[in-house]
C-alpha positions as CSV (number, residue, x, y, z in Angstrom):
1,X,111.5,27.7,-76.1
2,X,113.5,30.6,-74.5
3,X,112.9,32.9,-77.2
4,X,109.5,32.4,-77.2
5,X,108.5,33.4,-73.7
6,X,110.9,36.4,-74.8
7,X,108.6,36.9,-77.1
8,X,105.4,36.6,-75.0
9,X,106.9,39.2,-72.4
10,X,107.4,41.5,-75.2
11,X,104.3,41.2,-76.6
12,X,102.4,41.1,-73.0
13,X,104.4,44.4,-72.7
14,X,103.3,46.3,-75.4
15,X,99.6,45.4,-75.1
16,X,100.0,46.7,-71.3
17,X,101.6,49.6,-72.8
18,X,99.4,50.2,-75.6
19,X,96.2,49.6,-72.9
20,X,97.5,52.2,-70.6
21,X,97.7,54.7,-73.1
22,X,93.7,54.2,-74.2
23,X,92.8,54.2,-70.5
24,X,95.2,57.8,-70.4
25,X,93.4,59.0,-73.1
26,X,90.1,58.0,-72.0
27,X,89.1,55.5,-74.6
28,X,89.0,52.9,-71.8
29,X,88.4,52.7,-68.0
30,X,91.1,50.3,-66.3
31,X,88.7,48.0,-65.3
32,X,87.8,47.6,-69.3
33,X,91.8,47.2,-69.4
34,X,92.2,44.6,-67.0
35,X,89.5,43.1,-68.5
36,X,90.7,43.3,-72.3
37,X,94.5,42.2,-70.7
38,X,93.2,39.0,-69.1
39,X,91.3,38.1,-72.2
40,X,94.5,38.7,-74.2
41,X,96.5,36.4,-71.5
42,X,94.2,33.6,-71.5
43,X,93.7,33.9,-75.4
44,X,97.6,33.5,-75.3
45,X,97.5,30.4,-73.6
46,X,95.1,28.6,-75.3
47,X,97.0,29.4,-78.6
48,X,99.8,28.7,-77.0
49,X,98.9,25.0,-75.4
50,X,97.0,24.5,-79.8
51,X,100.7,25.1,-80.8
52,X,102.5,22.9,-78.1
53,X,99.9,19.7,-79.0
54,X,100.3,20.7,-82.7
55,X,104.5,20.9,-82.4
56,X,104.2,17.6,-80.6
57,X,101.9,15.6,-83.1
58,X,104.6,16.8,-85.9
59,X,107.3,15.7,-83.9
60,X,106.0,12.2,-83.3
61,X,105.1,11.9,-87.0
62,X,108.6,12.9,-87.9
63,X,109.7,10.6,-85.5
64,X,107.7,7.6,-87.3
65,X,108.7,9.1,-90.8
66,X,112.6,8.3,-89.6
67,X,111.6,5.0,-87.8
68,X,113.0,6.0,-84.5
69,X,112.0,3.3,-82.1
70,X,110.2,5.7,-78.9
71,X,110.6,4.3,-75.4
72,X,107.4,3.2,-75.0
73,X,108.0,1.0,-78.1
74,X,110.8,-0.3,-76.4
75,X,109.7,-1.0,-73.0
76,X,107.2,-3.2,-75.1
77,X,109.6,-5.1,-77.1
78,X,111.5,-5.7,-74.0
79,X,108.3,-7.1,-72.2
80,X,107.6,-9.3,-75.1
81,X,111.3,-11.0,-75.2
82,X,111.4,-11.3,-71.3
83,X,108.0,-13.2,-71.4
84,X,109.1,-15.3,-74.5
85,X,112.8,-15.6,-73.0
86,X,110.9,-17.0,-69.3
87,X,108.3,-19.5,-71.9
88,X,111.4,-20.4,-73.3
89,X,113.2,-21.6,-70.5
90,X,109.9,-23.2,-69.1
91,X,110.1,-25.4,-71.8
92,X,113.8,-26.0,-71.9
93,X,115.2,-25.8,-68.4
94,X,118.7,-26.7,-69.1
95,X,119.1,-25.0,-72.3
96,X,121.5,-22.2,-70.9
């Protein structure tokens, strides 16, 4: 995760770089670059949240592939038992 927000400050970087060198040139007015720059920021994030939701849905599919139990699973199962383990005794009081 590190190396990609490396990655994003590079790359935030050198389009800040490369937009200060059209608005030095004249191809753009800084108000057209701080315009294009947060368009390219927010373009970032959405991509960047797609890839997060994707990286999780493949995660929790390999997950089920190796037939991890997840916690939620787990709470559940432990619901169940306590429930059945309280019927149980309900039934059987001296069956300790």
């Amino acid at each position: 995760m590190l190396a990609g927000i490396g990655m994003a400050v590079v790359t935030k970087d050198k389009v800040l770089e490369s937009l200060d060198e059209y608005v030095e040139k004249g191809k753009l007015t800084k108000d057209e670059a701080a315009a294009m720059s947060d368009k390219i920021v927010q373009e970032g994030r959405v991509e960047t949240e797609k890839a997060k939701v994707e990286a999780s849905k493949l995660f929790n599919e390999m997950l089920h592939r190796a037939n991890v139990v997840t916690k939620d699973q787990h709470d559940a199962l432990t619901a169940r038992v306590t429930a059945l383990e309280g019927r149980l005794n309900k039934e059987f009081p001296n069956g300790d």
